[in-house]
TORPA-4810 file (N, C-alpha, C, O; in nm, 3 decimals):
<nodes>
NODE_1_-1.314_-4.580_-1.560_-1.212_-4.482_-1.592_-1.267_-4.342_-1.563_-1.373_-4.306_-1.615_X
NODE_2_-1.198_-4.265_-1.484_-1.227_-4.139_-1.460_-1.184_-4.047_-1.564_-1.067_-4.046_-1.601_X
NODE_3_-1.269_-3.972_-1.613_-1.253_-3.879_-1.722_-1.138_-3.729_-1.687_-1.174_-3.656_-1.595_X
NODE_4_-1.048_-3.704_-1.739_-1.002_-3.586_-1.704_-1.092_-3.477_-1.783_-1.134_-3.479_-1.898_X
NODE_5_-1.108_-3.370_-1.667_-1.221_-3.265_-1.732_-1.102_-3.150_-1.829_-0.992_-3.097_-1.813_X
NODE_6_-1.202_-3.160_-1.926_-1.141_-3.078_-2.004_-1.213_-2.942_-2.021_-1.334_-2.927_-2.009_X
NODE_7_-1.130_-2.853_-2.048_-1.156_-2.670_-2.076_-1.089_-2.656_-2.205_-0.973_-2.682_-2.237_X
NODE_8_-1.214_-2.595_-2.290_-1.130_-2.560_-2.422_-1.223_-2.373_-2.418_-1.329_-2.325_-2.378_X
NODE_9_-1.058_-2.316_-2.511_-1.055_-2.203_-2.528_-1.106_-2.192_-2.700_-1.056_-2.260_-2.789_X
NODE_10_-1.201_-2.105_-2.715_-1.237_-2.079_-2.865_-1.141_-1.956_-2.905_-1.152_-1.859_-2.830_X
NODE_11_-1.078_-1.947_-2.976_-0.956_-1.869_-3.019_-0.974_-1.779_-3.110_-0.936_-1.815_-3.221_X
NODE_12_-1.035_-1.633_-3.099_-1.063_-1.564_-3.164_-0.995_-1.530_-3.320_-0.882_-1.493_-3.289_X
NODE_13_-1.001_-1.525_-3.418_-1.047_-1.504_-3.533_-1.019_-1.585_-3.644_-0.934_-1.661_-3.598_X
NODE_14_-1.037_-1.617_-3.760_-1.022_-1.692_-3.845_-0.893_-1.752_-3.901_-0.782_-1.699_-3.907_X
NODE_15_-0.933_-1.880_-3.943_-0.829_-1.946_-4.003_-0.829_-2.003_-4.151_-0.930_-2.037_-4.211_X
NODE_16_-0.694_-2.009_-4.202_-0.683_-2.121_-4.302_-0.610_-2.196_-4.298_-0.511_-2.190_-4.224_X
NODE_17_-0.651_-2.349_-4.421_-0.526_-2.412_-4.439_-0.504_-2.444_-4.543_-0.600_-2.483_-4.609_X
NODE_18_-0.451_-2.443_-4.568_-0.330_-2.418_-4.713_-0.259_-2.526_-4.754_-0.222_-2.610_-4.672_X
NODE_19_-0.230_-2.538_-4.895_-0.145_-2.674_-4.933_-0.062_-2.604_-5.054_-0.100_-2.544_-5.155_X
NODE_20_0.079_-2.641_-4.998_0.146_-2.594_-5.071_0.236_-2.763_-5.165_0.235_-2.878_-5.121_X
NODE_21_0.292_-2.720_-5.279_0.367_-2.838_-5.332_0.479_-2.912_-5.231_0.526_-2.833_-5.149_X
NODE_22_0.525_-3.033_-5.222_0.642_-3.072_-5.166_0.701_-3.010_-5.127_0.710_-3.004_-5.004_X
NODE_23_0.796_-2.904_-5.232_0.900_-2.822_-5.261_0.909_-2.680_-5.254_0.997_-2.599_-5.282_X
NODE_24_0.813_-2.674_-5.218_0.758_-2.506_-5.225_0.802_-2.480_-5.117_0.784_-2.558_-5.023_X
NODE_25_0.887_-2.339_-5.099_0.950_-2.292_-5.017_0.823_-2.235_-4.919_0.717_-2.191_-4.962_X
NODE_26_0.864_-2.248_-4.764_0.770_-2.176_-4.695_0.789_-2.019_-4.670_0.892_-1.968_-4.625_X
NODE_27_0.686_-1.958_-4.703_0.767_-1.759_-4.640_0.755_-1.787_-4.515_0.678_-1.857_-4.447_X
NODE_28_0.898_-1.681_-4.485_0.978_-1.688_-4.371_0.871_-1.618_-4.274_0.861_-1.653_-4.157_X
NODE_29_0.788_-1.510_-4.334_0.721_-1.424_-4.249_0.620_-1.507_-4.175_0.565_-1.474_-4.070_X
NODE_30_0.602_-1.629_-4.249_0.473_-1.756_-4.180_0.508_-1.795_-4.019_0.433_-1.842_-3.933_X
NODE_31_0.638_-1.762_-4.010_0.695_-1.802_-3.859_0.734_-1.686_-3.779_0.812_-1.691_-3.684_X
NODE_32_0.677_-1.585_-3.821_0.665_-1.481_-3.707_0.528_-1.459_-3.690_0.521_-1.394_-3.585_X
NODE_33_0.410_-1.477_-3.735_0.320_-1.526_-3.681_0.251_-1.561_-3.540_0.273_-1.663_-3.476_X
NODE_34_0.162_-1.456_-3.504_0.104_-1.537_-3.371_0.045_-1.670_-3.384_0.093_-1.726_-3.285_X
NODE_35_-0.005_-1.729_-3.424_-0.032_-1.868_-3.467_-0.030_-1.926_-3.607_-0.060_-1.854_-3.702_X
NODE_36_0.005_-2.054_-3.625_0.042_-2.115_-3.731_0.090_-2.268_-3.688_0.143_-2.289_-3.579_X
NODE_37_0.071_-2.348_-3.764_0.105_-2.451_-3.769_0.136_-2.521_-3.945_0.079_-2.497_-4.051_X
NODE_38_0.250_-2.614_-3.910_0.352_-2.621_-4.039_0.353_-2.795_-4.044_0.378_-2.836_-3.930_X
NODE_39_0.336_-2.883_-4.121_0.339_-2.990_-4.183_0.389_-3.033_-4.286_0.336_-3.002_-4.393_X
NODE_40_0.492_-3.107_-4.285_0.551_-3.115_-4.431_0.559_-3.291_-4.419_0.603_-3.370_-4.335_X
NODE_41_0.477_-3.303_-4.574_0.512_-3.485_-4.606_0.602_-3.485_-4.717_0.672_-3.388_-4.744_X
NODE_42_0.601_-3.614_-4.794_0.690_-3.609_-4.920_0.569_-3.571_-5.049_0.575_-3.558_-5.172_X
NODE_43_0.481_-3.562_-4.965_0.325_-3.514_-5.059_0.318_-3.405_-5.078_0.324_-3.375_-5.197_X
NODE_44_0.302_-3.282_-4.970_0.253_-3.188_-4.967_0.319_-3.105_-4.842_0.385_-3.156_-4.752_X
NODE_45_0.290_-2.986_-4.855_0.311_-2.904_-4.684_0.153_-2.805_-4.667_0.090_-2.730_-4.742_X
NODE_46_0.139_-2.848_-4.548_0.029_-2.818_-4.523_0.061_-2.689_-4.372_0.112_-2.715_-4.263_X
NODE_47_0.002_-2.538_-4.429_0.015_-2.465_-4.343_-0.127_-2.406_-4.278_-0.236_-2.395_-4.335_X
NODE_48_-0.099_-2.381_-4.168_-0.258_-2.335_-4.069_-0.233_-2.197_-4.018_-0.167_-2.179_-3.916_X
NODE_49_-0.281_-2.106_-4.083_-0.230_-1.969_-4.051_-0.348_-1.883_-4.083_-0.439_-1.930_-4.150_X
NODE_50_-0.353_-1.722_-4.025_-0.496_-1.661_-4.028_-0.547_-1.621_-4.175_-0.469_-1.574_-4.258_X
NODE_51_-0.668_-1.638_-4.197_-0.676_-1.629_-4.290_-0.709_-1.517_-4.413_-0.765_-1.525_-4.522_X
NODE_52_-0.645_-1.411_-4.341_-0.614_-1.282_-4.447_-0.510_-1.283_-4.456_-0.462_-1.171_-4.440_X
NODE_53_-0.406_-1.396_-4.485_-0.288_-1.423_-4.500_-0.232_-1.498_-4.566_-0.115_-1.487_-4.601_X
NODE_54_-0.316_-1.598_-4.597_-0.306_-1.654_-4.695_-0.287_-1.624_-4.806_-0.366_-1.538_-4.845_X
NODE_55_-0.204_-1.660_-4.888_-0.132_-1.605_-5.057_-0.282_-1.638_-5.167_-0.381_-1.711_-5.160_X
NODE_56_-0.247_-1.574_-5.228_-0.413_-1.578_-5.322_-0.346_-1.747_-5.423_-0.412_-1.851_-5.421_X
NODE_57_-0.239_-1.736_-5.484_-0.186_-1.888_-5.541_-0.173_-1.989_-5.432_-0.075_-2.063_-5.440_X
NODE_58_-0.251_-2.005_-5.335_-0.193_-2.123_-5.234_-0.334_-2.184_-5.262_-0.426_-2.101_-5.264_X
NODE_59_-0.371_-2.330_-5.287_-0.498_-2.432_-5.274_-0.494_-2.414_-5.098_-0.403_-2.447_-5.022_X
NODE_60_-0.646_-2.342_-5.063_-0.664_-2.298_-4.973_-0.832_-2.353_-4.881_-0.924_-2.380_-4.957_X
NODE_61_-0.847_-2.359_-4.794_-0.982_-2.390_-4.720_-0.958_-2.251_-4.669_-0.848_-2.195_-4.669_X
NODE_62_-1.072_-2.200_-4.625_-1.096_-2.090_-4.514_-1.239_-2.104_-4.389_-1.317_-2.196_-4.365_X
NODE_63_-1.228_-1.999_-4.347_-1.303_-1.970_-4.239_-1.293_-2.092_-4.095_-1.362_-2.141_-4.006_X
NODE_64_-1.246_-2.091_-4.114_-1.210_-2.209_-3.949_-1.195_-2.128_-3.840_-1.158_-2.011_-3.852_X
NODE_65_-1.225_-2.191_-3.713_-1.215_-2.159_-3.573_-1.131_-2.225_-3.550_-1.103_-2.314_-3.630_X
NODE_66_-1.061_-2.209_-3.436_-0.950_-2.268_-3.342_-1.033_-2.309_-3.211_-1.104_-2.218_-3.170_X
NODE_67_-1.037_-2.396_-3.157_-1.068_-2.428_-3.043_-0.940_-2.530_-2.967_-0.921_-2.650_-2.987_X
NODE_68_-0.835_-2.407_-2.844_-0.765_-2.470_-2.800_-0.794_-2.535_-2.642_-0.858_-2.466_-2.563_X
NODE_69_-0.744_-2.664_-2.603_-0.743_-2.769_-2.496_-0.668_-2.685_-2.396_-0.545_-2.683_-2.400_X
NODE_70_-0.747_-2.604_-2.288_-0.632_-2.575_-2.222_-0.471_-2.696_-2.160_-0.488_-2.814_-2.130_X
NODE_71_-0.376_-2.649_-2.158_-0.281_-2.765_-2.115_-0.184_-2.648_-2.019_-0.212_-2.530_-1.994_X
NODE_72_-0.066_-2.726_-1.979_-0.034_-2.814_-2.101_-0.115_-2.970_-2.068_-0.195_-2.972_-1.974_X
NODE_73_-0.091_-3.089_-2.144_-0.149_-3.223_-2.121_-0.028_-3.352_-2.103_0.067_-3.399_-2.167_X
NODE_74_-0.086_-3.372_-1.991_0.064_-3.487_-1.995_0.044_-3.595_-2.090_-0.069_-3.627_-2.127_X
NODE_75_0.139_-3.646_-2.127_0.166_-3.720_-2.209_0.081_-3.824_-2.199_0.015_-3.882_-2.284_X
NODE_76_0.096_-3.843_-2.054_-0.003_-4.005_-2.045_-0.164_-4.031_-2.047_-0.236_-4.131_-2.035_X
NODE_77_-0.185_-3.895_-2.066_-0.368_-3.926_-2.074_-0.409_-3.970_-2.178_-0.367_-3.938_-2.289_X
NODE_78_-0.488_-4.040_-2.157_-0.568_-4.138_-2.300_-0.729_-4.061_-2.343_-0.824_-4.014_-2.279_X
NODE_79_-0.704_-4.074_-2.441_-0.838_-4.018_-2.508_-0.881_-3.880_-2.501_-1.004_-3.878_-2.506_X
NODE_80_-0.840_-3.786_-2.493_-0.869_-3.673_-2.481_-0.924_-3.648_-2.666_-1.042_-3.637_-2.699_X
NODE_81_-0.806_-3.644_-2.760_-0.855_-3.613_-2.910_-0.975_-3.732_-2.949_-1.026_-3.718_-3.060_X
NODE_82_-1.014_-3.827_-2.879_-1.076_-3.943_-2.908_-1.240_-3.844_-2.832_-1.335_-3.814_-2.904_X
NODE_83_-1.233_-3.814_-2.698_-1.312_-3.774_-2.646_-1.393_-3.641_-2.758_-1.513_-3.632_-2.785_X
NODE_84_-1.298_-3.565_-2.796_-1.320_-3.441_-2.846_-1.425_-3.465_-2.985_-1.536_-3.419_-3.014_X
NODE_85_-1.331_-3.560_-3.051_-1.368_-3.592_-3.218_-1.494_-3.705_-3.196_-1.566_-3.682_-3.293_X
NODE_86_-1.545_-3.795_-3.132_-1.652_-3.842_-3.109_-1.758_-3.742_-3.088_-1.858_-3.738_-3.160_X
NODE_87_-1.735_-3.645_-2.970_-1.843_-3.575_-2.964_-1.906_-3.458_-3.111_-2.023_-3.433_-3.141_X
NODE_88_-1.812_-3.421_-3.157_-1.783_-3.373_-3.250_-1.888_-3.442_-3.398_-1.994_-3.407_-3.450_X
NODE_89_-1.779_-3.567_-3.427_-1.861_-3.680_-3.507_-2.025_-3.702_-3.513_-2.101_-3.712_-3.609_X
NODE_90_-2.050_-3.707_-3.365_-2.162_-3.737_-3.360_-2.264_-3.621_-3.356_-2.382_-3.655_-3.351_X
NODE_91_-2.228_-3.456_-3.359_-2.288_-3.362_-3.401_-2.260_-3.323_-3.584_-2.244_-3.211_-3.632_X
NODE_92_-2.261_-3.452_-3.655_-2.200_-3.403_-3.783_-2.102_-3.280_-3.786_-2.119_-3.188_-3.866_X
NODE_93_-2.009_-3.281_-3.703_-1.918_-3.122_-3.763_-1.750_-3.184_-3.753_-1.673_-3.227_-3.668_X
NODE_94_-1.753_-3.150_-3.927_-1.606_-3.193_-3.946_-1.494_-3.115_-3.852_-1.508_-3.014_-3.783_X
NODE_95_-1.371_-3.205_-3.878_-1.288_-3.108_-3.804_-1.126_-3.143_-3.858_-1.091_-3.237_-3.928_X
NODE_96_-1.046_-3.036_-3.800_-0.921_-3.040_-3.817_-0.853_-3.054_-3.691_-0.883_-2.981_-3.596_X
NODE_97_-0.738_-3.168_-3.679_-0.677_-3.183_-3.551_-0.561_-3.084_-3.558_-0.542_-3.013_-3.658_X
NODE_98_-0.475_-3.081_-3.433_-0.371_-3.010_-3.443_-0.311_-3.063_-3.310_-0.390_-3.058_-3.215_X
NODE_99_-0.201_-3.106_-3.287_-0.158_-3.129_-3.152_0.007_-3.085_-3.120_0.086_-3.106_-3.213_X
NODE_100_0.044_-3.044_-3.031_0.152_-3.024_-3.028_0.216_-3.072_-2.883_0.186_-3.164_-2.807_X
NODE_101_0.314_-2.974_-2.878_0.422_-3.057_-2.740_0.315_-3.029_-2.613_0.299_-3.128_-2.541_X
NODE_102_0.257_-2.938_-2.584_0.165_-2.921_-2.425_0.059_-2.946_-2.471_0.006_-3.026_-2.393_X
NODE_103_-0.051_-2.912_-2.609_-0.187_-2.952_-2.595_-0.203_-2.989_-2.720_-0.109_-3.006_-2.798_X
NODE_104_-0.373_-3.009_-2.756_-0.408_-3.007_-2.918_-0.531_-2.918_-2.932_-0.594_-2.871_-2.837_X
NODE_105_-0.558_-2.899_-3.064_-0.616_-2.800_-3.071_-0.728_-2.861_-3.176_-0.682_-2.918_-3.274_X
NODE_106_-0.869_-2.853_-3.163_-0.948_-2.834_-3.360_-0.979_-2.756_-3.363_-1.023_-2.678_-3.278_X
NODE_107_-0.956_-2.753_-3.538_-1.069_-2.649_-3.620_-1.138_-2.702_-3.650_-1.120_-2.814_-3.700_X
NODE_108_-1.265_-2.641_-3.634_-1.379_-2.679_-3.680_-1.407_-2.498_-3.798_-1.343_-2.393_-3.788_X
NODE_109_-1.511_-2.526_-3.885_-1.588_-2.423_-3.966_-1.641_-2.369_-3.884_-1.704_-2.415_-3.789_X
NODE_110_-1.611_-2.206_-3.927_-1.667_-2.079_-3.830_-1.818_-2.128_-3.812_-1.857_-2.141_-3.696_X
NODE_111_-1.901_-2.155_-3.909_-2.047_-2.173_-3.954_-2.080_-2.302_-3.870_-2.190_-2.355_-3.879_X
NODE_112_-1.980_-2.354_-3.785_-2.021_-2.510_-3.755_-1.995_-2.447_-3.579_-2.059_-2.503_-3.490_X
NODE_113_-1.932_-2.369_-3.554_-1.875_-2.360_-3.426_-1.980_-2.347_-3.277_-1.938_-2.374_-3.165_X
NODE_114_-2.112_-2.302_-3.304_-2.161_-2.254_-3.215_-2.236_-2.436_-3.197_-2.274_-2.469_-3.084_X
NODE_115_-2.247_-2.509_-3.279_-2.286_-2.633_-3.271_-2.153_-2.727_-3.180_-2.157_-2.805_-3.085_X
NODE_116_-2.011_-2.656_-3.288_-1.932_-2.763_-3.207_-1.924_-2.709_-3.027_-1.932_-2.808_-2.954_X
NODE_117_-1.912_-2.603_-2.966_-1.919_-2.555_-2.846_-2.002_-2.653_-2.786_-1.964_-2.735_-2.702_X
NODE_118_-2.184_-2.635_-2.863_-2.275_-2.704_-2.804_-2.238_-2.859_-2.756_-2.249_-2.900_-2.640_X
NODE_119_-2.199_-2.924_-2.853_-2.122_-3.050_-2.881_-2.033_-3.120_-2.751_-2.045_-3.216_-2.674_X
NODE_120_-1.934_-3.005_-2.778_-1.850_-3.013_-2.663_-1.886_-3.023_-2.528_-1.847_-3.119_-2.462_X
NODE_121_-1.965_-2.921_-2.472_-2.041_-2.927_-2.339_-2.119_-2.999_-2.303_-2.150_-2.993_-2.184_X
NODE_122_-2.178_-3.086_-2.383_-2.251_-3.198_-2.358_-2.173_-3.299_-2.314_-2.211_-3.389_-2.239_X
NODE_123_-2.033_-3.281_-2.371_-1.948_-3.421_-2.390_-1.891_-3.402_-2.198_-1.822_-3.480_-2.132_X
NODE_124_-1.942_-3.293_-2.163_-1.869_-3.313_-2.035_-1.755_-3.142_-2.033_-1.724_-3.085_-1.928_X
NODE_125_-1.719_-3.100_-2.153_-1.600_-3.015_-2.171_-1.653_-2.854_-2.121_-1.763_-2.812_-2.158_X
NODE_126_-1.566_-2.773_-2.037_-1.616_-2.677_-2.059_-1.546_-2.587_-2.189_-1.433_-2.597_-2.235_X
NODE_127_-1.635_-2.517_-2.220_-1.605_-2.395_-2.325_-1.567_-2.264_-2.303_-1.666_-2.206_-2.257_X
NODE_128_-1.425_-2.152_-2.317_-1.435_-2.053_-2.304_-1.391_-1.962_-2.384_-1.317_-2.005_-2.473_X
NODE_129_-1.415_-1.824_-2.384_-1.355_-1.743_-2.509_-1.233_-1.776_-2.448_-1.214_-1.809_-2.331_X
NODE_130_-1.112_-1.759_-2.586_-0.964_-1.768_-2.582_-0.919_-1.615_-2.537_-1.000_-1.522_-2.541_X
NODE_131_-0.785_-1.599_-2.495_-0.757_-1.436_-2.465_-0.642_-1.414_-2.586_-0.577_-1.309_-2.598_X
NODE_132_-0.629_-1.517_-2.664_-0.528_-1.499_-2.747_-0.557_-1.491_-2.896_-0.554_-1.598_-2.956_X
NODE_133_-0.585_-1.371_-2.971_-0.614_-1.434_-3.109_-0.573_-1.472_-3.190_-0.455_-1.440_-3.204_X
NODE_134_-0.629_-1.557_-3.290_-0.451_-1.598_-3.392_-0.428_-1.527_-3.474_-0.323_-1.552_-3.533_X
NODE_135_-0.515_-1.395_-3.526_-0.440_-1.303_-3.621_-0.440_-1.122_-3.504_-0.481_-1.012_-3.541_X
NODE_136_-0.389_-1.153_-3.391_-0.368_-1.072_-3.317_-0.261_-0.949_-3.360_-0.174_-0.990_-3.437_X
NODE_137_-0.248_-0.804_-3.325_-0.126_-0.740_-3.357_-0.179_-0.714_-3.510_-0.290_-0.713_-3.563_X
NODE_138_0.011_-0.685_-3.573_-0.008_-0.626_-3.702_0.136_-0.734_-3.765_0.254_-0.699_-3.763_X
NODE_139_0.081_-0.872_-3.817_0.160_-0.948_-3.839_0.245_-0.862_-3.947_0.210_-0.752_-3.989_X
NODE_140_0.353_-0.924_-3.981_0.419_-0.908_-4.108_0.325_-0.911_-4.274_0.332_-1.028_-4.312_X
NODE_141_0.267_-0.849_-4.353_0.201_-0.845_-4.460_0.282_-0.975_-4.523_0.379_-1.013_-4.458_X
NODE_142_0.254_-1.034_-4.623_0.273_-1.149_-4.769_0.365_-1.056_-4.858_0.477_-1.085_-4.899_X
NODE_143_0.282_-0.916_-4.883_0.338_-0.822_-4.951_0.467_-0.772_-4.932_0.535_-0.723_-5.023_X
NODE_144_0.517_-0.788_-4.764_0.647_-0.760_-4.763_0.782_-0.815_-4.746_0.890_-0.768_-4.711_X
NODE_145_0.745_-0.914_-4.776_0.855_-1.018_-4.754_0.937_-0.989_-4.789_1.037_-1.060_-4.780_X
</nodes>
């Protein structure tokens, strides 16, 4: 099997993720946002947004990196998040998936990142700074909703 080569972008500045109740309304301002990602089970809703943005009452993780797959990725390739999270695994550094309609994305811990890069490039992947950051601009404040 021929490997598709992969390029991932490290996505300048910090992240969190957040767990909000079932029912807990999401702020509206979370979706004007340069990046974010939104999850809702009958458990929990789980939001991925920068992390000086985060509400001080939200059960929260911080400091995460973004490392995005350039794409988009067709549908039919096999193993790409398999490729990523092995190499990953096997440098002990946890991670967070994220995938959407053109690519996927992990977080890994800011404190873990220069390992996961390392990680990655071994696995075959190249690594580059992102041009996009996720708390880019002058989002909407929490405060002003």
């Amino acid at each position: 099997m021929v490997e598709t080569p992969l390029t991932l972008e490290v996505l300048p500045g910090l992240l969190a993720v957040c767990r909000l109740g079932p029912t807990q309304p999401v702020p509206e301002w979370v979706l004007r946002l340069p990046f974010w990602s939104i999850t809702r089970t009958e458990d929990e809703i789980s939001i991925v947004l920068p992390e000086t943005l985060a509400a001080p009452g939200w059960k929260q993780e911080t400091g995460f990196r973004a490392l995005k797959v350039r794409g988009p990725l067709d549908f039919g390739l096999i193993g790409v998040m398999a490729r990523l999270t092995v190499a990953l695994a096997t440098a002990q550094i946890s991670i967070i998936a994220i995938s959407t309609f053109d690519t996927d994305y992990v977080l890994v811990r800011d404190t873990d990142l220069a390992r996961a890069v390392e990680a990655l490039q071994e696995a075959g992947c190249t690594v580059a700074s992102g041009s996009v950051a996720v708390d880019r601009g002058r989002p909407v404040s929490p405060r002003r909703r």
